[in-house]
mmCIF file as gemmi writes it, N, C-alpha and C atoms, coordinates in Angstrom:
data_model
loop_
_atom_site.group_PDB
_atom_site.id
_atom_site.type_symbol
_atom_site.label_atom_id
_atom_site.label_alt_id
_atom_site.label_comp_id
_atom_site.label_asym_id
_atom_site.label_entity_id
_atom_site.label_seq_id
_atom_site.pdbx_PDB_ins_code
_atom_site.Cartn_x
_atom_site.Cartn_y
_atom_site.Cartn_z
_atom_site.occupancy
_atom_site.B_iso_or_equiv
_atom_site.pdbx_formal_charge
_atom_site.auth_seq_id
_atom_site.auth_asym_id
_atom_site.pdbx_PDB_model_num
ATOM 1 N N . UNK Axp A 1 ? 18.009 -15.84 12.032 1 0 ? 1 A 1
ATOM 2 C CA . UNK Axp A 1 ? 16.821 -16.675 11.982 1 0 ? 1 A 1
ATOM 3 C C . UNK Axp A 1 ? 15.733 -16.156 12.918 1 0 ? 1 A 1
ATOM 4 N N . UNK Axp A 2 ? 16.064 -15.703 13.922 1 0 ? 2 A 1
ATOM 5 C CA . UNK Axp A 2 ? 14.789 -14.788 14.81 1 0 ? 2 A 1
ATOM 6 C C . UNK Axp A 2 ? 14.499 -14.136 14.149 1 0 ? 2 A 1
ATOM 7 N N . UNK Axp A 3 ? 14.667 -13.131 13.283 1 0 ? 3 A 1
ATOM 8 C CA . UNK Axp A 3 ? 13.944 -11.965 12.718 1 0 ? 3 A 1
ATOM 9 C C . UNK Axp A 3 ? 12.731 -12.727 11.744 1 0 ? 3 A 1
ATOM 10 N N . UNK Axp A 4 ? 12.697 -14.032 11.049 1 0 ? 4 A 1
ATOM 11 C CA . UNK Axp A 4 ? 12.472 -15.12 10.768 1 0 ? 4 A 1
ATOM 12 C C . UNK Axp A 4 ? 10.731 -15.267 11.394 1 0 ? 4 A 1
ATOM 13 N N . UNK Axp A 5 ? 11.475 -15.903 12.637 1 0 ? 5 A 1
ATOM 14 C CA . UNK Axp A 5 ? 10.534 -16.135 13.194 1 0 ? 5 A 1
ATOM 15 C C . UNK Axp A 5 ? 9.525 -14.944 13.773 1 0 ? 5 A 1
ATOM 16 N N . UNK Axp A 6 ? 10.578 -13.595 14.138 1 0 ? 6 A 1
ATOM 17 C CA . UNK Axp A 6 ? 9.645 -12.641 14.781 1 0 ? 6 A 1
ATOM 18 C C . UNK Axp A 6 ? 8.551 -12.155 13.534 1 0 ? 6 A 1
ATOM 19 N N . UNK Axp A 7 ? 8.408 -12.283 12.358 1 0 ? 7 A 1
ATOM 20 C CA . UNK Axp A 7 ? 7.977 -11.838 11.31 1 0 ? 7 A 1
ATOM 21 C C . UNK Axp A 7 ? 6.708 -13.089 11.005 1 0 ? 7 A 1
ATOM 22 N N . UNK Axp A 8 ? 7.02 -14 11.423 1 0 ? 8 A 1
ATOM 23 C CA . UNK Axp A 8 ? 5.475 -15.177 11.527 1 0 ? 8 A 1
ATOM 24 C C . UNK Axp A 8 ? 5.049 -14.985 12.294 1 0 ? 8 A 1
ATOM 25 N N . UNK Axp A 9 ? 5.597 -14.69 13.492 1 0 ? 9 A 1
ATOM 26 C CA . UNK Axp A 9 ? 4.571 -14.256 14.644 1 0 ? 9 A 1
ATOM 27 C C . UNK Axp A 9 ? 4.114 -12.612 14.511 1 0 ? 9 A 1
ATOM 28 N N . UNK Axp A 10 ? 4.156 -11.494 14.204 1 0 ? 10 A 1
ATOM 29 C CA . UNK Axp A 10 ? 3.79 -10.427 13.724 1 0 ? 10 A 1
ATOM 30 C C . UNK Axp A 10 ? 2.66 -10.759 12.779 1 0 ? 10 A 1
ATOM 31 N N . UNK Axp A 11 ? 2.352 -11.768 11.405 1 0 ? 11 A 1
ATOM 32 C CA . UNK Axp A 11 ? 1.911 -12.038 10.803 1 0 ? 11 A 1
ATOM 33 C C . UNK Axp A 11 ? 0.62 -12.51 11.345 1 0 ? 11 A 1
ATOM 34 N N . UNK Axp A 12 ? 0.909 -13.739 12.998 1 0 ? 12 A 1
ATOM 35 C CA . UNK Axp A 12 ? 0.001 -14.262 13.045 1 0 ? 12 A 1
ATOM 36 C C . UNK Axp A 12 ? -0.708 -13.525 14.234 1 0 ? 12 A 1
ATOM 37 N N . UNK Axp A 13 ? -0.094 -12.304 14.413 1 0 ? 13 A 1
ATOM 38 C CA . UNK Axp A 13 ? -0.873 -11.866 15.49 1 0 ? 13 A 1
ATOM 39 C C . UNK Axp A 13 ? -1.993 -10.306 14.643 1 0 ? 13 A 1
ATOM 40 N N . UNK Axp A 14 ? -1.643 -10.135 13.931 1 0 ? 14 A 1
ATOM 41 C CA . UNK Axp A 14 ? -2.379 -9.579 13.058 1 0 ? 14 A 1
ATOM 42 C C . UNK Axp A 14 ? -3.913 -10.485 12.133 1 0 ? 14 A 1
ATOM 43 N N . UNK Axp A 15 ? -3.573 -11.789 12.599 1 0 ? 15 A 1
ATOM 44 C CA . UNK Axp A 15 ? -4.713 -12.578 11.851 1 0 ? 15 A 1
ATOM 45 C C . UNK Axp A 15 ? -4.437 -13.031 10.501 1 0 ? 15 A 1
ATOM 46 N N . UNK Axp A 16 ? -3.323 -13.266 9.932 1 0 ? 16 A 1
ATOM 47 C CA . UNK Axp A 16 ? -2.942 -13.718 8.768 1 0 ? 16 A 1
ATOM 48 C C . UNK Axp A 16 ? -2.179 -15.589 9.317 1 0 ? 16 A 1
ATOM 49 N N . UNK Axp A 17 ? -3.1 -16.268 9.09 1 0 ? 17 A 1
ATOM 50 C CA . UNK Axp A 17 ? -2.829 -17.643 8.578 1 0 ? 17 A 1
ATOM 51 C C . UNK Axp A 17 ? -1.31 -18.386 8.261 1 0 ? 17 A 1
ATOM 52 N N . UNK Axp A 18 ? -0.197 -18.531 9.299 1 0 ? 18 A 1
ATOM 53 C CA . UNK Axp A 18 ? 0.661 -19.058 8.926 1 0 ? 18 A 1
ATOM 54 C C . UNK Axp A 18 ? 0.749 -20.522 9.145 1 0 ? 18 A 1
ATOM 55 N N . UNK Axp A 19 ? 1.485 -21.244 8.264 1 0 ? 19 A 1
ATOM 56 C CA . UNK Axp A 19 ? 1.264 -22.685 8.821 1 0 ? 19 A 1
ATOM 57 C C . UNK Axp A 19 ? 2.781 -23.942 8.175 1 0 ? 19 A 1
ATOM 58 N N . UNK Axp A 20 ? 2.785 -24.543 8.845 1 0 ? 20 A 1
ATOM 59 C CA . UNK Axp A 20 ? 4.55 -24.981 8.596 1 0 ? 20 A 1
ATOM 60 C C . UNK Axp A 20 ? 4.35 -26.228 8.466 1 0 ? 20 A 1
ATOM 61 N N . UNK Axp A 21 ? 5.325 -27.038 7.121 1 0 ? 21 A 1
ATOM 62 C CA . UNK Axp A 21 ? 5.224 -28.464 6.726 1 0 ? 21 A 1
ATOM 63 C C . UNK Axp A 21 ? 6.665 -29.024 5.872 1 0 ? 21 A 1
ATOM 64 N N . UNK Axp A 22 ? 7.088 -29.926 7.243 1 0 ? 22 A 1
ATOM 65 C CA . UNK Axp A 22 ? 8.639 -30.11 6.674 1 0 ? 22 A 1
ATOM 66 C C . UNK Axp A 22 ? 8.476 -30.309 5.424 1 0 ? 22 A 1
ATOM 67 N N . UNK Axp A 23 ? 9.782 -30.034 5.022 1 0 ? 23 A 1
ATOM 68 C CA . UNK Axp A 23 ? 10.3 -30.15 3.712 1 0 ? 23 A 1
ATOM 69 C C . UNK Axp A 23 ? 9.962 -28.786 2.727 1 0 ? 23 A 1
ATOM 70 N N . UNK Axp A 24 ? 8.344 -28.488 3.201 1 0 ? 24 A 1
ATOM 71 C CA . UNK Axp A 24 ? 8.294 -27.243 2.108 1 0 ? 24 A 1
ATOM 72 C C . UNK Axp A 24 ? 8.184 -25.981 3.207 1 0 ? 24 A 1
ATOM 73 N N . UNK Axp A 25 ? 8.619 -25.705 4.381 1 0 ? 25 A 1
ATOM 74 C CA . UNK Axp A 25 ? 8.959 -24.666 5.275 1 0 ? 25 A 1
ATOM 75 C C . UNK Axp A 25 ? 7.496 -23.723 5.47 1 0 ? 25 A 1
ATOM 76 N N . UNK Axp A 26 ? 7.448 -22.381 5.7 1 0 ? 26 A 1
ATOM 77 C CA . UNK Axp A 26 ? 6.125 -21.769 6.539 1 0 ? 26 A 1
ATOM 78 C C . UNK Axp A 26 ? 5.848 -21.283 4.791 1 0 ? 26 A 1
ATOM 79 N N . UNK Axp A 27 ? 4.336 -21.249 5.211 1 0 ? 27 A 1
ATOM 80 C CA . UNK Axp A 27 ? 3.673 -20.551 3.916 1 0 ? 27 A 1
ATOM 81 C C . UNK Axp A 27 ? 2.096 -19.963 4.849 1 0 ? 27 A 1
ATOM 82 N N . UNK Axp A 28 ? 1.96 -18.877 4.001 1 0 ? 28 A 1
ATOM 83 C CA . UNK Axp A 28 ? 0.379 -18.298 4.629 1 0 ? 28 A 1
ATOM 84 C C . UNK Axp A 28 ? -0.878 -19.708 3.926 1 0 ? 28 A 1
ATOM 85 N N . UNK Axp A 29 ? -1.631 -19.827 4.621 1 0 ? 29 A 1
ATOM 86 C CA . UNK Axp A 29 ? -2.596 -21.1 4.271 1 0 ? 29 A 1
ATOM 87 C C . UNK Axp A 29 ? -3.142 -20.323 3.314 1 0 ? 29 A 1
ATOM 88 N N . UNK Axp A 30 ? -2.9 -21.541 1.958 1 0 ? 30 A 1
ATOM 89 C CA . UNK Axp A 30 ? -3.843 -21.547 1.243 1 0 ? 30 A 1
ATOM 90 C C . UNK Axp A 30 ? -5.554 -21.009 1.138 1 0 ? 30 A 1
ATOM 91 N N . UNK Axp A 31 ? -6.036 -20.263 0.04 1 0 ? 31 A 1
ATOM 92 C CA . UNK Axp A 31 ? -7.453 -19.773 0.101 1 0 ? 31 A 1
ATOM 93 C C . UNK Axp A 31 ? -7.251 -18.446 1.191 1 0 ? 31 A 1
ATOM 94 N N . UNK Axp A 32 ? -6.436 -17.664 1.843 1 0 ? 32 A 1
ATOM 95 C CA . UNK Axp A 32 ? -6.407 -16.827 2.88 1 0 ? 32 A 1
ATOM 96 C C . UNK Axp A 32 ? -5.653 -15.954 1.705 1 0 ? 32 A 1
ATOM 97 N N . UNK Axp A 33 ? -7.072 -14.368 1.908 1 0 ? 33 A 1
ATOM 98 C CA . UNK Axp A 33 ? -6.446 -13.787 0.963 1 0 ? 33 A 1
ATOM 99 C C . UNK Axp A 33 ? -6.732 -12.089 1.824 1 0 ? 33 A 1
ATOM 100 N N . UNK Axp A 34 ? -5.703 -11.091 1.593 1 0 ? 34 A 1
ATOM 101 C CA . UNK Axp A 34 ? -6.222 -9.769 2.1 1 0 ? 34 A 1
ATOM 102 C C . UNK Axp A 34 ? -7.361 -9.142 2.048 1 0 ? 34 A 1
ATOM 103 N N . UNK Axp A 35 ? -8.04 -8.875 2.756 1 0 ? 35 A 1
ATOM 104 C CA . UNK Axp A 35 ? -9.436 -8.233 2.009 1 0 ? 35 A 1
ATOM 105 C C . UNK Axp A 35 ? -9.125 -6.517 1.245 1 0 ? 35 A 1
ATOM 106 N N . UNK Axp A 36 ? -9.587 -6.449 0.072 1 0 ? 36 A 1
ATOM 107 C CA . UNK Axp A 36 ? -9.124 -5.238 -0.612 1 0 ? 36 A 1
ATOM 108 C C . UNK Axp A 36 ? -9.093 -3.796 0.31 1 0 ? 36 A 1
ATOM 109 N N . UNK Axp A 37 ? -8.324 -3.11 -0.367 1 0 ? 37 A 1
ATOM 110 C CA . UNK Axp A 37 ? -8.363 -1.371 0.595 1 0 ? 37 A 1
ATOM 111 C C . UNK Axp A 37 ? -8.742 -0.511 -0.076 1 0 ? 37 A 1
ATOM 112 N N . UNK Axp A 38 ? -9.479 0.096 0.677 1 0 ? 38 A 1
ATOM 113 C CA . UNK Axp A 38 ? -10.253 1.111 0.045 1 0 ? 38 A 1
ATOM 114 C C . UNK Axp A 38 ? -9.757 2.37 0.877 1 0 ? 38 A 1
ATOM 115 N N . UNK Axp A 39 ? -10.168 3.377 -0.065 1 0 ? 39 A 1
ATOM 116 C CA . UNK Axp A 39 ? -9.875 4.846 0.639 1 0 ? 39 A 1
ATOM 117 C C . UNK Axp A 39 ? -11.13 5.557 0.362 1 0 ? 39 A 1
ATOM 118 N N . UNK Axp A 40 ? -11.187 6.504 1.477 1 0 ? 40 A 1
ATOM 119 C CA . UNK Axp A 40 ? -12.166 7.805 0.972 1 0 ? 40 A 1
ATOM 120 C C . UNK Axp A 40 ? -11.489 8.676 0.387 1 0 ? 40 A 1
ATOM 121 N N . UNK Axp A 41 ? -12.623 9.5 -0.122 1 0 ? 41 A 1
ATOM 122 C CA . UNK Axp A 41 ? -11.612 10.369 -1.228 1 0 ? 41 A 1
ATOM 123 C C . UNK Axp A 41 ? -10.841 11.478 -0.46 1 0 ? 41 A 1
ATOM 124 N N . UNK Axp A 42 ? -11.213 12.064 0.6 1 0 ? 42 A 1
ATOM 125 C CA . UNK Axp A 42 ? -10.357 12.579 1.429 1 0 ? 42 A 1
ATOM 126 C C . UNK Axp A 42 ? -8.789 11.675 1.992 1 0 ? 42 A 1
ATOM 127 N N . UNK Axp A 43 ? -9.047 10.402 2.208 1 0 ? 43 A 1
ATOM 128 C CA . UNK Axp A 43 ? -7.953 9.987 2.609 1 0 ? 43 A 1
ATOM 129 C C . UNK Axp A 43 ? -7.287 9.93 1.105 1 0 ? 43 A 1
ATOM 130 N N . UNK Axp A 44 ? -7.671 9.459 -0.057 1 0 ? 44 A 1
ATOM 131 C CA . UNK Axp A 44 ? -7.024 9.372 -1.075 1 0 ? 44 A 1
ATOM 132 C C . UNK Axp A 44 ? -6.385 10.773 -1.533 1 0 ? 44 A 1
ATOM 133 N N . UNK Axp A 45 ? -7.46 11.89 -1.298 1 0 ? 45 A 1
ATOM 134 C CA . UNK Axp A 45 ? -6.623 13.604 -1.386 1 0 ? 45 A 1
ATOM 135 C C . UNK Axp A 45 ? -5.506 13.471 -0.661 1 0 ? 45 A 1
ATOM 136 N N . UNK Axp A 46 ? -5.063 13.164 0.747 1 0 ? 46 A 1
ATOM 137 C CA . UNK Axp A 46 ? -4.465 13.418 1.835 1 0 ? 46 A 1
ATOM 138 C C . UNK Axp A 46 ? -3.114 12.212 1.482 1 0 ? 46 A 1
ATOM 139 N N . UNK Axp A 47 ? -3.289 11.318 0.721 1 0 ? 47 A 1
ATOM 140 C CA . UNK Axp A 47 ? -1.947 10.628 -0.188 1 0 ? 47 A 1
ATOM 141 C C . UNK Axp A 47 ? -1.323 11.304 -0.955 1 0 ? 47 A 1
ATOM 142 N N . UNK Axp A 48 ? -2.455 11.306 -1.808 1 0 ? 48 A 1
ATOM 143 C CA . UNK Axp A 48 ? -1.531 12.401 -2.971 1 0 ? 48 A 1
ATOM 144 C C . UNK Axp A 48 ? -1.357 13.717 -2.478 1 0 ? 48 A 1
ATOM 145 N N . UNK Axp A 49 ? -1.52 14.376 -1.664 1 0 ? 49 A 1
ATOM 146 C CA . UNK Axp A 49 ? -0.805 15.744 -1.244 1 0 ? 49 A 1
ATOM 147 C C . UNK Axp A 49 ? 0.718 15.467 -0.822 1 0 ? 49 A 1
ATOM 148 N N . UNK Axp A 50 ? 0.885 14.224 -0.001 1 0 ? 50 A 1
ATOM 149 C CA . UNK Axp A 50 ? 1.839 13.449 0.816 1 0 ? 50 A 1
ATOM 150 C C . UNK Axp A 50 ? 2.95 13.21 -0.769 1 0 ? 50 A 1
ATOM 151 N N . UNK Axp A 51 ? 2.356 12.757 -1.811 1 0 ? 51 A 1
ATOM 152 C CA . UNK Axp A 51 ? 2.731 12.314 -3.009 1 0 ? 51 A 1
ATOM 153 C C . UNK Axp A 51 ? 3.435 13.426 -3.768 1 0 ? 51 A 1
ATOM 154 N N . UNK Axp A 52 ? 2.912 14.672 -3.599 1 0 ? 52 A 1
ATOM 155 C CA . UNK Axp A 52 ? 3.193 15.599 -4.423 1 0 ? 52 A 1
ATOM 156 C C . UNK Axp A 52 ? 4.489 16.682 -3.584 1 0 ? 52 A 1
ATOM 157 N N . UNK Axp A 53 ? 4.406 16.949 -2.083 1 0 ? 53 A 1
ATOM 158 C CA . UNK Axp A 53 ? 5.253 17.161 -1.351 1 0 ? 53 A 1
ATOM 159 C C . UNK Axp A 53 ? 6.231 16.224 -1.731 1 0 ? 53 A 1
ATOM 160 N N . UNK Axp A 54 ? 6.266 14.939 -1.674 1 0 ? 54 A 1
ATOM 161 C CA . UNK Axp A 54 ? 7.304 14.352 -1.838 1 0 ? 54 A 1
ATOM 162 C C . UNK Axp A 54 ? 8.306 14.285 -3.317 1 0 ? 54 A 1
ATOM 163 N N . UNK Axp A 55 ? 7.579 14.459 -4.187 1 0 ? 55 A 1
ATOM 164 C CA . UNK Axp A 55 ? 7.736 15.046 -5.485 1 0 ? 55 A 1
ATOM 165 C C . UNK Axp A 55 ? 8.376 15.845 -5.898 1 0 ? 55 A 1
ATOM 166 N N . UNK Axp A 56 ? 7.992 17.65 -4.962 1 0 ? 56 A 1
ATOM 167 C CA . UNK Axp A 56 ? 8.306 18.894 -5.052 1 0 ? 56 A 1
ATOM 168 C C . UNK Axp A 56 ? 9.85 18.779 -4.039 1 0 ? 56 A 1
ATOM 169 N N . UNK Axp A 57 ? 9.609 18.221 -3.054 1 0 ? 57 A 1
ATOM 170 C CA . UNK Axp A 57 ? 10.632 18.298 -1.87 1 0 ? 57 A 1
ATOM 171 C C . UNK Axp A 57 ? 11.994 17.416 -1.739 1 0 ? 57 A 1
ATOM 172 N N . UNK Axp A 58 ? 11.289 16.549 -1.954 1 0 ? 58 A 1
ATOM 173 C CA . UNK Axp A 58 ? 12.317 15.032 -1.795 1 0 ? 58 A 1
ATOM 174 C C . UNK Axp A 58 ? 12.769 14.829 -2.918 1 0 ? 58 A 1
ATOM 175 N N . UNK Axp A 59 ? 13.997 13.78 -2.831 1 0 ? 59 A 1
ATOM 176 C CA . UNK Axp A 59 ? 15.107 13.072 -3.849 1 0 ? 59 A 1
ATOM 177 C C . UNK Axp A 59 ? 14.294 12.422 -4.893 1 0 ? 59 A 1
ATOM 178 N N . UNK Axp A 60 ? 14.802 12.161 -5.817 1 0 ? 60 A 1
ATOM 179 C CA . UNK Axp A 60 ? 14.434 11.487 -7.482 1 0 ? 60 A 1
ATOM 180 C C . UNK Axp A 60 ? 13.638 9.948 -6.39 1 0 ? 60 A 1
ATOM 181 N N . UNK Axp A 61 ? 14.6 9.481 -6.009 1 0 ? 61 A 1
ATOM 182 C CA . UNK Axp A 61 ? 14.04 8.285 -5.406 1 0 ? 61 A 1
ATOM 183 C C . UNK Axp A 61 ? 12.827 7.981 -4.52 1 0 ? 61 A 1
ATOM 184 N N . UNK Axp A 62 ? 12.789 9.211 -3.652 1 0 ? 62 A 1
ATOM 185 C CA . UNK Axp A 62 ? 11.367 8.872 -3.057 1 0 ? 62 A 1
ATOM 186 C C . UNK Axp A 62 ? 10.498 9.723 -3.688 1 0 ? 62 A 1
ATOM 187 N N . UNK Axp A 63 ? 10.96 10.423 -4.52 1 0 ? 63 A 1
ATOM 188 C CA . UNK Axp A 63 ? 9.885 10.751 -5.799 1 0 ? 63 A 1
ATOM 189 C C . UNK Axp A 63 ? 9.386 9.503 -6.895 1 0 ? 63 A 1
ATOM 190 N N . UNK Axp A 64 ? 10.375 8.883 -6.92 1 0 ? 64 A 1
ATOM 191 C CA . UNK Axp A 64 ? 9.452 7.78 -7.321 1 0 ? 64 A 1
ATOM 192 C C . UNK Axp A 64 ? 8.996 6.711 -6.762 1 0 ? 64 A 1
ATOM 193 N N . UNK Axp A 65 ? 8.953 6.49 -5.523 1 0 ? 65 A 1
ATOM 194 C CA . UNK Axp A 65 ? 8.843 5.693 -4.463 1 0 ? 65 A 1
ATOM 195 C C . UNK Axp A 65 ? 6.868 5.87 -4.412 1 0 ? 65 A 1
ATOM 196 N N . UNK Axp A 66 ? 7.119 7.204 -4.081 1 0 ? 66 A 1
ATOM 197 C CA . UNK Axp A 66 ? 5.339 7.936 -3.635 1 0 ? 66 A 1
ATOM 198 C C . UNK Axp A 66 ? 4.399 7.758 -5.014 1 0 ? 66 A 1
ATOM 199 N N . UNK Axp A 67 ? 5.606 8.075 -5.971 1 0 ? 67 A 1
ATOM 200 C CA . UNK Axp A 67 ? 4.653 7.826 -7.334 1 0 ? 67 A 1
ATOM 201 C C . UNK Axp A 67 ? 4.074 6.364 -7.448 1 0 ? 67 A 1
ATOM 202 N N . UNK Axp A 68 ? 5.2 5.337 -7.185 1 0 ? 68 A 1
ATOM 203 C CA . UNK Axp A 68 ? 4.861 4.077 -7.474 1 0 ? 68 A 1
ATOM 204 C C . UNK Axp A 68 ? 3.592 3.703 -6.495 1 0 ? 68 A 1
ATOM 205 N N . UNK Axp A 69 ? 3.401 4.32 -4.918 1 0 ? 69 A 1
ATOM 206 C CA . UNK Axp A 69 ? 2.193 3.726 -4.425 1 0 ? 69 A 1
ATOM 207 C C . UNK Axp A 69 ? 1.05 4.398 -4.717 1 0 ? 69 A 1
ATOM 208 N N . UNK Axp A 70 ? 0.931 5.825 -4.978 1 0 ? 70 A 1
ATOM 209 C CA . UNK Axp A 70 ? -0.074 6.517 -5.414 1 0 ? 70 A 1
ATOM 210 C C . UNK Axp A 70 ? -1.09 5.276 -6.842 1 0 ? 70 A 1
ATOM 211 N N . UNK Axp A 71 ? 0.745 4.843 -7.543 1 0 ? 71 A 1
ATOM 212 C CA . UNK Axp A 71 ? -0.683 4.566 -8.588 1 0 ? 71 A 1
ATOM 213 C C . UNK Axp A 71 ? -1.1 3.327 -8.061 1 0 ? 71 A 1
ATOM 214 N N . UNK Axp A 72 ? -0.515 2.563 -7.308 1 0 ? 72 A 1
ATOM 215 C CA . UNK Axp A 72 ? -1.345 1.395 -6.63 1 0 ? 72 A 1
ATOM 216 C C . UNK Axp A 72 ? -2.832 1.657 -5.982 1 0 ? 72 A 1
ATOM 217 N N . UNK Axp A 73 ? -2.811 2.794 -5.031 1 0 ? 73 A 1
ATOM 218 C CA . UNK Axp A 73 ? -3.386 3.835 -4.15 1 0 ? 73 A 1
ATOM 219 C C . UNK Axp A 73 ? -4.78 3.651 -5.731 1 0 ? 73 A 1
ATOM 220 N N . UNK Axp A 74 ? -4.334 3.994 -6.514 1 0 ? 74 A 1
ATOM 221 C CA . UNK Axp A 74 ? -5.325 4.641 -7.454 1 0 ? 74 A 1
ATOM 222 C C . UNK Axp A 74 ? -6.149 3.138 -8.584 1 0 ? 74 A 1
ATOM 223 N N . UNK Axp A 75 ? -5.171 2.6 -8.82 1 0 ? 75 A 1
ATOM 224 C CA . UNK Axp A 75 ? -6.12 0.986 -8.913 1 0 ? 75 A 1
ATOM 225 C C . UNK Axp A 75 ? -7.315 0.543 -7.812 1 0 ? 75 A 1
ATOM 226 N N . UNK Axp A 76 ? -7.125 1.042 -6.439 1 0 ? 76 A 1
ATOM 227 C CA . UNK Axp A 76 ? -8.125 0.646 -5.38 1 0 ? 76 A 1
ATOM 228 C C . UNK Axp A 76 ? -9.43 1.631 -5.297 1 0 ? 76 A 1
ATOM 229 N N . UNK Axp A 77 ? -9.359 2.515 -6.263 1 0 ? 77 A 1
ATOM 230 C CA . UNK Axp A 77 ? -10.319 3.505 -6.173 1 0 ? 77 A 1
ATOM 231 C C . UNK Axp A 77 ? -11.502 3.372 -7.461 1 0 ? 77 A 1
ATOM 232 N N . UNK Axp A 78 ? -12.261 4.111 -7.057 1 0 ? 78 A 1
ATOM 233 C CA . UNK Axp A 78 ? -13.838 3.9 -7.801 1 0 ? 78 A 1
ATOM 234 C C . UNK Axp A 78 ? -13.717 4.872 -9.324 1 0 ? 78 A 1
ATOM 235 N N . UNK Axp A 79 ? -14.049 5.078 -9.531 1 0 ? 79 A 1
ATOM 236 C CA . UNK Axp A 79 ? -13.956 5.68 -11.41 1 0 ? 79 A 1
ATOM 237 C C . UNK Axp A 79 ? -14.157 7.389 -10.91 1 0 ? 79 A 1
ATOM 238 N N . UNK Axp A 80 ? -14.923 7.758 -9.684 1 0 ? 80 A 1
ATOM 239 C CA . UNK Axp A 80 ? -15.275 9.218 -9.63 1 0 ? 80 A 1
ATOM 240 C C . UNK Axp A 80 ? -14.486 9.528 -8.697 1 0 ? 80 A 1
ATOM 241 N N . UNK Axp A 81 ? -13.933 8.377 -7.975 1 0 ? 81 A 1
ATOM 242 C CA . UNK Axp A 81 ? -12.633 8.611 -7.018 1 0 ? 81 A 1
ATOM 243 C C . UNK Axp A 81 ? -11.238 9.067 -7.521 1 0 ? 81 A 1
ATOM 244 N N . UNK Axp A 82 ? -11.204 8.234 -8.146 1 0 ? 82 A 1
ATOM 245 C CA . UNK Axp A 82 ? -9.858 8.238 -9.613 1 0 ? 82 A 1
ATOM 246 C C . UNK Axp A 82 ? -9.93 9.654 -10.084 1 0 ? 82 A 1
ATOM 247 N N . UNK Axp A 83 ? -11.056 9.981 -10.727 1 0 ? 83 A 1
ATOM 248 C CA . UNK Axp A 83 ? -10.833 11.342 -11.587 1 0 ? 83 A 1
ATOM 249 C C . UNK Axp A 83 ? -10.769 12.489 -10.598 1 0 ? 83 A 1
ATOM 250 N N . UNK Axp A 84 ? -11.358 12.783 -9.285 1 0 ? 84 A 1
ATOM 251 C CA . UNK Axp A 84 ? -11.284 13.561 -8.251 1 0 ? 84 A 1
ATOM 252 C C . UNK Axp A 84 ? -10.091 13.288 -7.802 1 0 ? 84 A 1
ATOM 253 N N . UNK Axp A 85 ? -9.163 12.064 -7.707 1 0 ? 85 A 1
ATOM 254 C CA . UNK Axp A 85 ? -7.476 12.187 -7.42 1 0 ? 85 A 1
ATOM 255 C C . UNK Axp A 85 ? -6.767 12.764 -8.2 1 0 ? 85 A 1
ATOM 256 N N . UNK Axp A 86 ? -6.986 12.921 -9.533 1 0 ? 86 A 1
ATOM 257 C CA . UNK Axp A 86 ? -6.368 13.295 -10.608 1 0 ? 86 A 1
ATOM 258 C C . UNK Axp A 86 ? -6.359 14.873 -10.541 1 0 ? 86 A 1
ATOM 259 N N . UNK Axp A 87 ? -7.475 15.219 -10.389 1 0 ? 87 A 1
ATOM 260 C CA . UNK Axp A 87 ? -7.798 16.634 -10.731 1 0 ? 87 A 1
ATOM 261 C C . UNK Axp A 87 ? -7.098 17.059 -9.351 1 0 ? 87 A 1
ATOM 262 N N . UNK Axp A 88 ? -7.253 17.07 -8.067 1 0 ? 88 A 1
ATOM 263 C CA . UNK Axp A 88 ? -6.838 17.285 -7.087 1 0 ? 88 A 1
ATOM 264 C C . UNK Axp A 88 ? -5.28 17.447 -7.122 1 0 ? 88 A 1
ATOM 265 N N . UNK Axp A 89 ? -4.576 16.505 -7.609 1 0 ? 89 A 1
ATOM 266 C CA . UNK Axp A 89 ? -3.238 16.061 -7.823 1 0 ? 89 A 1
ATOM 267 C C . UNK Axp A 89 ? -2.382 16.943 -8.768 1 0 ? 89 A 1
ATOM 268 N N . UNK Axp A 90 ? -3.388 17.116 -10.164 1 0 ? 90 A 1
ATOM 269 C CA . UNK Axp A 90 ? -3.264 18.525 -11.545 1 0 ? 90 A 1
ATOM 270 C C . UNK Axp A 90 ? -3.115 19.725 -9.764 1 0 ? 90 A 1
ATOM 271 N N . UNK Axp A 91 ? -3.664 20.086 -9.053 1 0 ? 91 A 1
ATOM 272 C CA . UNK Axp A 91 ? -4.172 21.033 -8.459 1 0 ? 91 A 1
ATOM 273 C C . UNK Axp A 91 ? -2.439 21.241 -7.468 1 0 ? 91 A 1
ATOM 274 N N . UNK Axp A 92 ? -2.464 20.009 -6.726 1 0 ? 92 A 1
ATOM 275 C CA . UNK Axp A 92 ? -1.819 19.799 -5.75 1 0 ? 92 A 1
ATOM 276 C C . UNK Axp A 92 ? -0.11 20.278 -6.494 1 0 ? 92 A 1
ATOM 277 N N . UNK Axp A 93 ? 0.257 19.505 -7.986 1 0 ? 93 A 1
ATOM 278 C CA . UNK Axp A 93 ? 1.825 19.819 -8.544 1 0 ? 93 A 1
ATOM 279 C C . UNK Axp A 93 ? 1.943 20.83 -8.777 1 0 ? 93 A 1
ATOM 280 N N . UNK Axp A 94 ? 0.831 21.877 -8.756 1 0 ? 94 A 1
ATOM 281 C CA . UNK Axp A 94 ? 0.955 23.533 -9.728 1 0 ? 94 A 1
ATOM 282 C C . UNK Axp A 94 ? 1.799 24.791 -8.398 1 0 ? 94 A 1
C-alpha cells in the first residue's frame, strides 16, 4: 500500500490534481487534463534514430515496444513534421 501512496504523492508533486472521497477512493480531479507534447523535429529525428537502433539491435520485444511509441511520438506531430520523420526513419532503417 505505500507504493500506493508514494505514487499520489509523485503525482502531486509534479502538479497533477489528486483528490480522495470515501467510498469511491483517489481519482485525478475532474476537468484536469495533460497539456499535449510536442516535439521539434530534431527531437522527433533523435526518437526515431533511438527507434531504429532499437529495431536493428534489440529483441522482437523492444522492437516493438519503440515502434509502439514512435507511432504515438508521430500522432503529436505537425503534417511536415510527420513526413520529415518518415523520410528520416526510410533513411535511418537502410
Amino acid at each position: 500500500m505505500r507504493t500506493v501512496y508514494r505514487d499520489i504523492k509523485a503525482l502531486d508533486e509534479i502538479g497533477i490534481p489528486v483528490s480522495f472521497e470515501p467510498n469511491k477512493g483517489y481519482f485525478v480531479v475532474q476537468g484536469y487534463f495533460l497539456p499535449p507534447v510536442s516535439f521539434s523535429t530534431q527531437e522527433a529525428n533523435s526518437l526515431i534514430l533511438m527507434a531504429a537502433l532499437a529495431t536493428r539491435f534489440g529483441d522482437k520485444v523492444i522492437a516493438k515496444h519503440s515502434d509502439s511509441a514512435l507511432q504515438k511520438i508521430r500522432t503529436v506531430l505537425g503534417h511536415s513534421e510527420k513526413e520529415k520523420s518518415e523520410d528520416f526513419q526510410a533513411v535511418a532503417l537502410k
